[in-house]
C-alpha positions in Angstrom: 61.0 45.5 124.8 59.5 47.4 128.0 56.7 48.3 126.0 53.2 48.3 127.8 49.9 49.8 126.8 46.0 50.7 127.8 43.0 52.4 126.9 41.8 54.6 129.4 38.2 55.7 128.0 39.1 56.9 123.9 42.6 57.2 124.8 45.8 54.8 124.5 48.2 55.0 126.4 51.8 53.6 125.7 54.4 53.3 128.0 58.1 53.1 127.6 59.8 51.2 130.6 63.4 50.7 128.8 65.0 52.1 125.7 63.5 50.9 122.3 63.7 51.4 118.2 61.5 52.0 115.5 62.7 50.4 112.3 60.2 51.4 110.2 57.4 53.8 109.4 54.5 53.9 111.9 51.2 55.2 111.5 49.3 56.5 114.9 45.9 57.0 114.9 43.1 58.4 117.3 44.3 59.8 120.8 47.4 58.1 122.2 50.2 59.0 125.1 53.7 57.9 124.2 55.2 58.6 127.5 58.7 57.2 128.8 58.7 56.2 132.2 61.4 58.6 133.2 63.5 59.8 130.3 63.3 56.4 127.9 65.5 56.5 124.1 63.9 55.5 120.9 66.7 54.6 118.6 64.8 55.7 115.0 66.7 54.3 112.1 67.4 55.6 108.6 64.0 56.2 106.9 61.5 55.3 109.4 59.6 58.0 111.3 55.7 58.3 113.6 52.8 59.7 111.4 50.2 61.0 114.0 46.8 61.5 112.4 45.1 62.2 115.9 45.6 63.6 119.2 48.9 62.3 120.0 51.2 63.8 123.0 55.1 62.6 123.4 56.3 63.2 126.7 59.9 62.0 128.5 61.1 60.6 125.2 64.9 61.0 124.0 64.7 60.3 120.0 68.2 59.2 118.6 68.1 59.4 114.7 70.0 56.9 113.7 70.1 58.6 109.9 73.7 59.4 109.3 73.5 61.2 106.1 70.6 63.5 104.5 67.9 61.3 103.0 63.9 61.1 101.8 62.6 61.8 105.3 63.1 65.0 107.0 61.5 64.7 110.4 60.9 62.4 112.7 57.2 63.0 113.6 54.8 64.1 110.6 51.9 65.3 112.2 49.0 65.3 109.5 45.9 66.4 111.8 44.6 67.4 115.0 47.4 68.3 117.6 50.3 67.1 119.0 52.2 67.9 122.7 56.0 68.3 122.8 57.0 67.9 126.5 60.5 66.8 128.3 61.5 65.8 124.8 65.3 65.6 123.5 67.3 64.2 120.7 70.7 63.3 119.3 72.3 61.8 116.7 74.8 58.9 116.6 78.1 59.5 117.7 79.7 59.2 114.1 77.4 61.7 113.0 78.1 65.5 112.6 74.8 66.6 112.5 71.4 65.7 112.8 69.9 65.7 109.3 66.1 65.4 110.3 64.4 67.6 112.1 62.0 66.3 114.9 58.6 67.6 113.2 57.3 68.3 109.9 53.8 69.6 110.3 51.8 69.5 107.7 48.1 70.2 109.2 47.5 70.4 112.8 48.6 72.5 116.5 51.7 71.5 118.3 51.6 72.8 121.8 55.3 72.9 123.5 56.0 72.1 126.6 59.8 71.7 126.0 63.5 72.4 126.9 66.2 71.9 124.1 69.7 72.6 123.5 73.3 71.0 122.4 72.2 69.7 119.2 73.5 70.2 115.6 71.1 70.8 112.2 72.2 70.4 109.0 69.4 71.0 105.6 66.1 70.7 107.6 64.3 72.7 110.2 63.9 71.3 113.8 59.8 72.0 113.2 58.9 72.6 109.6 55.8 74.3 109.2 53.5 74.3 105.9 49.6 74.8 105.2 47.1 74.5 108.4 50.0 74.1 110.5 50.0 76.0 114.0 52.3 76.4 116.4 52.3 77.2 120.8 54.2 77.8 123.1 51.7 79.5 125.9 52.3 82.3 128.3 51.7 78.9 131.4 55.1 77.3 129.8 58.2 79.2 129.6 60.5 77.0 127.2 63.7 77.2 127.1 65.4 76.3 123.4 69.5 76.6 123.2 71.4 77.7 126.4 74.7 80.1 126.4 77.1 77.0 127.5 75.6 74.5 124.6 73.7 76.3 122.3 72.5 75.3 119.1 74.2 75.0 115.7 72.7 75.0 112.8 73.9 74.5 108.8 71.3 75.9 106.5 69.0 75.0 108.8 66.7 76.8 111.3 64.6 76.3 114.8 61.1 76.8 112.6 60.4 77.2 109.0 58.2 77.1 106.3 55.3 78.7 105.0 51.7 79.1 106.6 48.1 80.4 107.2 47.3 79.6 110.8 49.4 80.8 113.9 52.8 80.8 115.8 52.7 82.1 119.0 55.8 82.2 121.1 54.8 83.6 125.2 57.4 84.1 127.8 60.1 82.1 126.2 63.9 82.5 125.6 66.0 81.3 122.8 70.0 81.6 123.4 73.1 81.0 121.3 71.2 79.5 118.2 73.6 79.9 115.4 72.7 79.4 111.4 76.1 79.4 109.2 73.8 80.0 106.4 70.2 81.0 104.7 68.1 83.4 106.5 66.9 83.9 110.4 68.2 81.3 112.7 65.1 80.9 115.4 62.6 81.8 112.6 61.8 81.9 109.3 58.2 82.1 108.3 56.5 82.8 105.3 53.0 83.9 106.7 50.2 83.6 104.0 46.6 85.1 104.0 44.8 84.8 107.4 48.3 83.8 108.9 49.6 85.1 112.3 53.0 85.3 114.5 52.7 86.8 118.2 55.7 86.6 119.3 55.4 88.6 123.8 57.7 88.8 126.6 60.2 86.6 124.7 64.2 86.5 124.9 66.5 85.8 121.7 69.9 86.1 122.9 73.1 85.5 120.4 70.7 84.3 117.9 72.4 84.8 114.2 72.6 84.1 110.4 75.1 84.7 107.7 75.3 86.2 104.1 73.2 85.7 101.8 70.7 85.2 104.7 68.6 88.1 106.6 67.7 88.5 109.9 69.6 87.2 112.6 67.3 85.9 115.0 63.7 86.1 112.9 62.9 86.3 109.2 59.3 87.0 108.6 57.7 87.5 104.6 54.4 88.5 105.0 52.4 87.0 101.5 49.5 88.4 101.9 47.6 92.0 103.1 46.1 90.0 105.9 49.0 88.1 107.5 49.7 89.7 110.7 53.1 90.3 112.7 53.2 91.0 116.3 56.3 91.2 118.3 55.7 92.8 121.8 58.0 93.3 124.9 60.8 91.4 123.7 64.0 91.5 123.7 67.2 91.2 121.7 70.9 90.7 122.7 73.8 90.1 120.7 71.8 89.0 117.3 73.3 89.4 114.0 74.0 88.6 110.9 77.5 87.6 110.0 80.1 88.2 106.8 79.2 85.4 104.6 79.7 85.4 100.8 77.2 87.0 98.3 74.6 90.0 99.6 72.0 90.4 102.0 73.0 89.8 105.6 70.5 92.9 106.7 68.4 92.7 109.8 70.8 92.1 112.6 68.1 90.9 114.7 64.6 91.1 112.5 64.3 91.0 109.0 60.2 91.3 107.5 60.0 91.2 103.8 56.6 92.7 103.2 55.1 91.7 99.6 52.0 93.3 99.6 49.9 96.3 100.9 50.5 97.1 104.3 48.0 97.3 106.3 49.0 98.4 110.2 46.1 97.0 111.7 47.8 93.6 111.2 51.2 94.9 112.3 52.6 95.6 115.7 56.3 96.5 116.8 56.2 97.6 120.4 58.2 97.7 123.7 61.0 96.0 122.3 64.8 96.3 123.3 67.6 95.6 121.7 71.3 95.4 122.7 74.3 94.8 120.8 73.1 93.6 117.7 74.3 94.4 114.2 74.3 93.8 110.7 77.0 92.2 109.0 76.7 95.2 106.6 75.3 98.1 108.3 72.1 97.5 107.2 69.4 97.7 110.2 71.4 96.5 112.8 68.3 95.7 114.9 65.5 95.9 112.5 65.4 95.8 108.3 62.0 95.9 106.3 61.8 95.0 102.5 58.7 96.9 101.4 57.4 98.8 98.4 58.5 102.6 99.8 60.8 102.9 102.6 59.9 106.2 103.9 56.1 106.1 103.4 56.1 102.9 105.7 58.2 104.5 108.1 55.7 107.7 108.5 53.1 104.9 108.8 54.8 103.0 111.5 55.0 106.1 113.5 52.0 107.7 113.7 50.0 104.7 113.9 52.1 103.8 117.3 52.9 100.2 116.1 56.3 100.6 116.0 58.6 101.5 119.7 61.7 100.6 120.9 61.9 100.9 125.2 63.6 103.9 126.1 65.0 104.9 122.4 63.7 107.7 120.6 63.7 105.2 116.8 64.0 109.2 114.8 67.2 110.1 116.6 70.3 110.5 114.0 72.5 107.9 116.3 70.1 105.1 115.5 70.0 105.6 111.7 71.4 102.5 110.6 69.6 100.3 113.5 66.3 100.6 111.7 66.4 100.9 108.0 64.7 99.4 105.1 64.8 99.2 101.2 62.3 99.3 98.8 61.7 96.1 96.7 62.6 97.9 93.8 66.0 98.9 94.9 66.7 94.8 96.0 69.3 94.2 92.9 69.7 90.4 94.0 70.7 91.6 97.6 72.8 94.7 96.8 74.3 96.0 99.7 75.1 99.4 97.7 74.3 102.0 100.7 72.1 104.3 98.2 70.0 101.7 97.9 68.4 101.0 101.9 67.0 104.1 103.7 66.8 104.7 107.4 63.5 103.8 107.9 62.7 107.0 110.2 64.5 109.6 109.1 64.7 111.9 105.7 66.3 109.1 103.3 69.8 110.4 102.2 72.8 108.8 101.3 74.7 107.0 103.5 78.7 106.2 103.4 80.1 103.6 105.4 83.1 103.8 106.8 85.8 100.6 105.1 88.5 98.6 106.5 90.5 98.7 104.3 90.8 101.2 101.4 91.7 99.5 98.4 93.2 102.5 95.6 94.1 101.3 92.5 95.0 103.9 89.5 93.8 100.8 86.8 90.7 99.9 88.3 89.3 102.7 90.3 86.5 104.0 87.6 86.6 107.6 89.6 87.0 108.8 93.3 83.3 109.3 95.0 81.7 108.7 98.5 81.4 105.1 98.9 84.5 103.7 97.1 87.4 102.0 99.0 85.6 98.4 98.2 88.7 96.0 96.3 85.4 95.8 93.5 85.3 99.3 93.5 88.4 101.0 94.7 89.3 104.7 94.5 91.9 105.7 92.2 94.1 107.9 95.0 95.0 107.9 98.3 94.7 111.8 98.9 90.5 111.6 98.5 90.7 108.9 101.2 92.7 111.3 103.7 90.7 114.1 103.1 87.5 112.5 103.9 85.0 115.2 105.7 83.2 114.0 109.0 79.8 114.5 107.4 80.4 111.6 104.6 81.0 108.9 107.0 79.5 106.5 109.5 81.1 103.6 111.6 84.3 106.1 112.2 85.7 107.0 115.0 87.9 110.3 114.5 89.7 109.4 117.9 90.3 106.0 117.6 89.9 104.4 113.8 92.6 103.2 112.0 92.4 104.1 108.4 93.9 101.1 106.5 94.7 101.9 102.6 95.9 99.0 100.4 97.4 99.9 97.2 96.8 97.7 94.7 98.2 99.2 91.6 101.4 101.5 91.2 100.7 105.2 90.7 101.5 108.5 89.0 98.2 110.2 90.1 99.1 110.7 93.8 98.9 114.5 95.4 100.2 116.3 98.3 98.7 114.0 101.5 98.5 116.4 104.5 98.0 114.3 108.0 97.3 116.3 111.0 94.5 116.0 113.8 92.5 118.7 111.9 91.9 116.5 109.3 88.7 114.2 110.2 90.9 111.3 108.8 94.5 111.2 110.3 94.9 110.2 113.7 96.6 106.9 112.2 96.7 106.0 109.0 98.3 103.0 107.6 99.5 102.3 103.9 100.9 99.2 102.0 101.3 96.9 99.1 98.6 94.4 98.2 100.7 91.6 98.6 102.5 92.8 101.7 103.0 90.5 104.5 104.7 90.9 108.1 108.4 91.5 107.7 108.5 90.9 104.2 111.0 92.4 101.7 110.7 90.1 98.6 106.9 91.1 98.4 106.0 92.9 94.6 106.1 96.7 95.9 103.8 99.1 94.5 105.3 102.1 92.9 104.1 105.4 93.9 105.8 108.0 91.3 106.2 111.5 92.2 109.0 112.5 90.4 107.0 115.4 88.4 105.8 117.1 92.1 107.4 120.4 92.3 106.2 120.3 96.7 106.3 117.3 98.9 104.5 114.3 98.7 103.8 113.5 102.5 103.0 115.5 105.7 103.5 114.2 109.6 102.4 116.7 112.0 101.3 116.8 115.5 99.6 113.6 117.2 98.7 112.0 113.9 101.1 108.9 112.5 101.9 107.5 109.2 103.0 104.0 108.9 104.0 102.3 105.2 104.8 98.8 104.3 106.2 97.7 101.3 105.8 100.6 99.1 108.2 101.9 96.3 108.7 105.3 95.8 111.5 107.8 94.4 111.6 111.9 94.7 110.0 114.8 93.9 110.9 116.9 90.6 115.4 117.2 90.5 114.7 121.0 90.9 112.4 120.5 93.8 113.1 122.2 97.2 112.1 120.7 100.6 111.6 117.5 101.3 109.5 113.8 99.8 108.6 113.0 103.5 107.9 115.5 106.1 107.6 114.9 109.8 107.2 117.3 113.0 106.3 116.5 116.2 106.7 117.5 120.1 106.0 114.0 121.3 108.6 110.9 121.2 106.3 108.4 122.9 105.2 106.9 119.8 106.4 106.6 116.2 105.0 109.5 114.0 106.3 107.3 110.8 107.6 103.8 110.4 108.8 103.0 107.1 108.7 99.1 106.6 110.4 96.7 103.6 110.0 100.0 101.5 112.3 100.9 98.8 113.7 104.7 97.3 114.7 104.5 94.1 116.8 107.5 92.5 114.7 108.8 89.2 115.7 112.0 87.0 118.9 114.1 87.6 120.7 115.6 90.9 118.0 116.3 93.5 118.1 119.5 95.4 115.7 118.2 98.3 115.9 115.7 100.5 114.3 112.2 100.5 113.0 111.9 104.3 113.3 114.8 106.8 112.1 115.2 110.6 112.4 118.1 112.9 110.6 116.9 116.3 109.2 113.2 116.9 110.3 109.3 116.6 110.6 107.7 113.5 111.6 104.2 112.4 112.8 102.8 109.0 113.2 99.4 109.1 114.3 96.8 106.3 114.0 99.2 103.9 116.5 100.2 100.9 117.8 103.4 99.5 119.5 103.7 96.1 121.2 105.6 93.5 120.6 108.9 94.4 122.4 111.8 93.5 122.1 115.2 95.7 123.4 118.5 95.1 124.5 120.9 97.6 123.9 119.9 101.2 121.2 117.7 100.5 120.9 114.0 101.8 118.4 111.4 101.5 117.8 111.4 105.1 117.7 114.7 107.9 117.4 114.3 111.3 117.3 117.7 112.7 116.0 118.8 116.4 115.5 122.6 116.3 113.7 123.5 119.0 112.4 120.0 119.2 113.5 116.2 120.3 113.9 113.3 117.3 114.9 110.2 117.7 115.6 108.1 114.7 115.6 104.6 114.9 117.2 102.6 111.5 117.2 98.9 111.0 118.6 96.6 108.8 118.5 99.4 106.3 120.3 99.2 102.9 121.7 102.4 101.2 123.3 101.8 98.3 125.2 104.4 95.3 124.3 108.0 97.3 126.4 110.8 96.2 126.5 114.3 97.4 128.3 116.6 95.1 127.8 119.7 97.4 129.3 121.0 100.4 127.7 119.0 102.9 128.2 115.7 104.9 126.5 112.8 104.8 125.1 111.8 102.1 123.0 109.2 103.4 122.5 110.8 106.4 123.1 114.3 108.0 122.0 114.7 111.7 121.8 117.9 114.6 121.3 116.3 117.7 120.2 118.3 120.7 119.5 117.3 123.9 116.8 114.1 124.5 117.7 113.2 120.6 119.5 110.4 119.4 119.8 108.1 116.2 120.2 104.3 116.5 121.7 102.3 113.2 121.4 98.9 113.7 122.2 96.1 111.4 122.3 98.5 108.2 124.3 99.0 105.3 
């Protein structure tokens, strides 16, 4: 088997010369070297595993677990006393295997001291070390480990780098941990329940791309601290690109750290200093670098501060821009994970309310129990558009008034809608879009929604300036017969872009002869595409569409349009259409009817 072995004083020493097996359990007692002589495989099939009861150190092994489904054993090494030395150690799984579904150690009393470089492997239901009772854990500021890289990485399925529960210590020194990726539960690199007398010192460490998803917390680390005397310290590190990602359920707070505090605190066991973050986020706003459970929010905060155990390099933490990078909730306010923004505080600034800005807006007339600050969710939608577009810049975070799209999905009809004014002096209107539920791309078969506005004495809609207006398989019909003006109203001075595009819409005639018109534009480009007119009856000189260019350029753009039954019984012309082109206007009919 190229297996040789010899005692050298108390110690054994066993060498691998070629790759081996285990087939079965094996017990190791006393102080032994299991050292392959250069990088040597141990193929370690379904169920069996090494128990080390004594001073044991692995070194140039590659373990290939052979277990191709989850089963009774979840590691590979169960170290049960004294210490044990990781070094130049790797493993895989078979070929026909999607994961691993053991980890490498489950320690249940004892040190490990690691001495190692891993990456490219997959996790599934255990932890790569699982940690419980007198366990303790180093990695020491004389070995910088490496674990994950940014080509490889590390994937992992409910399943972390190092979990469990304890009362010893994990120390991490000088090491960096890259593009480690949990698809579920909480922290990726760590979670840690750290019980009386516990400790994690965590210095001059790297987590880059680390991240969980919903329900979990805490992207890279997640840390519940079980007693008054379990100390956290986390000290020049930094983080880059950690997050937690849209999952299903709650949580998902902590982009980068999440501590869950479940008793007293106590800063002389606590220490947040010199650390640096950079480009993390919450999958839900909440404390996109750091989020902390504890029993008052804003008391801990004051306490972090003015006992100098909290910093961030370079970042004033009390500064209004970096309100929703460190924030916390009290364990009161939890709800099962609610991510209801009154509920988490920023955790050093005055606790107020919070609105985050939603993409989309669901509005629904049935559903929508009232319109208020935080509504928009499709759980808890508004009940009309026009609350949405006249949003103030003091309610909202996460929008840009230069560059956000506001996205509004109807998902009911409506007879509640009011006058929607959309300029640039409105905080929300630089672009706003608005369709049907069910809408698709290029769809005209889709359910429409029905926004009703036949009992509005002024118009319904208001284009001006830079701002744009886009709708996609809507239904509407006209304001009140006696009605002046116009439904739709568009003026720009630009053509480079459309300041309305109507999509697979449809205008339907309701009441009696209308003395307005349905669509008018004076200045700016418009297009109406796929969309269908019909039944309407003017008066006078009205039409259901006016393209005029007083003073201003329009160009009108129609196609594959359907108008259908439009009568004028006035003096004008064109009852569909009526147009006064000046110079740099034009209207283009294409494919229409």
């Amino acid at each position: 088997m190229g297996i040789w072995g010899v005692s050298i004083g108390d110690t054994k020493w066993i060498y691998l010369m070629s790759n081996t097996s285990l087939t079965a359990s094996i017990n190791i007692q006393g102080t032994c070297q299991i050292y392959g002589y250069s990088p040597r495989a141990i193929n370690v099939s379904s169920g069996a595993f090494f128990t080390c009861t004594g001073d044991q150190n692995f070194i140039n092994i590659h373990f290939v677990d052979l277990q191709d489904s989850p089963g009774d054993s979840n590691a590979l090494i169960v170290l049960s006393g004294n210490s044990l030395k990781i070094e130049n150690v790797t493993f895989n799984r078979l070929p026909t295997a999607q994961y691993n579904y053991r980890g490498l150690v489950d320690v249940i009393n004892g040190n490990i001291e690691w001495r190692n470089h891993m990456d490219n492997f997959k996790l599934q239901g255990c932890e790569l070390i699982k940690m419980s009772n007198e366990a303790q854990f180093t990695i020491s500021s004389g070995y910088a480990c490496r674990i994950g890289s940014a080509n490889d990485g590390i994937q992992l399925s409910n399943s972390r780098i190092i979990a469990g529960a304890f009362h010893r210590t994990l120390q991490f020194m000088n090491s960096n941990f890259t593009n480690i990726v949990n698809t579920g539960n909480g922290g990726s690199v760590l979670y840690l329940r750290v019980d009386t007398g516990g400790q994690i010192n965590i210095e001059g460490c790297i987590f880059g791309s680390c991240s969980c998803a919903q329900p979990g917390n805490g992207g890279a680390l997640a840390v519940i601290l079980n007693s008054g005397t379990a100390r956290l310290k986390i000290y020049n590190t930094l983080f880059v690109n950690c997050s937690t990602a849209a999952g299903y359920g709650g949580y998902g707070w902590g982009g980068a750290i999440f501590i869950n505090m479940l008793y007293a605190f106590n800063p002389a066991y606590f220490n947040l200093t010199l650390l640096t973050f950079t480009d993390c986020f919450s999958a839900v706003e909440a404390g996109n670098h750091v989020h902390i459970q504890s029993a008052e929010t804003q008391s801990l905060g004051a306490t972090l501060l003015s006992s100098n155990i909290f910093s961030v390099k370079d970042t004033t933490v009390q500064n209004l821009d970096q309100k929703l990078n460190y924030m916390g909730i009290d364990t009161g306010n939890v709800a099962g994970g609610s991510n209801d923004p009154f509920r988490h505080c920023p955790l050093f600034l005055e606790c107020y309310k919070l609105y985050l800005f939603k993409d989309p807006y669901n509005v629904s007339q049935n559903s929508g129990s009232n319109d208020n600050e935080d509504c928009g969710r499709e759980s808890d939608p508004c009940q009309n558009v026009k609350y949405i577009t006249d949003f103030t810049g003091s309610e909202h975070v996460k929008y840009s008034q230069s560059s956000s799209i506001v996205n509004i999905v109807m998902l009911s009809d409506s007879t509640m809608e009011d006058t929607l004014d959309i300029n640039p002096s409105k905080y929300v209107g630089q672009l706003i879009t608005m369709k049907s539920k069910d809408y698709f791309n290029d769809s005209q078969s889709t359910s429409k929604k029905y926004i009703q506005t036949q009992l509005r004495s002024t118009y319904y809609i208001s284009v001006t300036s830079t701002s744009r207006l886009e709708l996609y398989g809507l239904q509407f019909n006209n304001l009140l017969s006696s009605a002046g003006g116009s439904l739709i109203f568009a003026s720009t001075s630009s053509t480079t872009s459309y300041i309305i595009k109507i999509v697979s819409c449809k205008f339907v005639f309701a009441g009696s002869s209308l003395a307005h018109q349905i669509i008018y534009i004076n200045g700016g480009k418009i297009l109406i595409q796929k969309t269908a007119f019909k039944n309407y009856q003017f008066s006078d000189t009205n039409t259901a569409i006016v393209i005029q260019s007083i003073s201003l350029s329009s160009i009108a753009e129609l196609e594959q349009d359907n108008f259908t039954d439009i009568t004028q019984s006035g003096t004008g012309s064109g009852a569909a259409i009526s147009t006064v082109l000046n110079s740099g206007s034009s209207l283009k009919i294409s494919s229409s009817s």
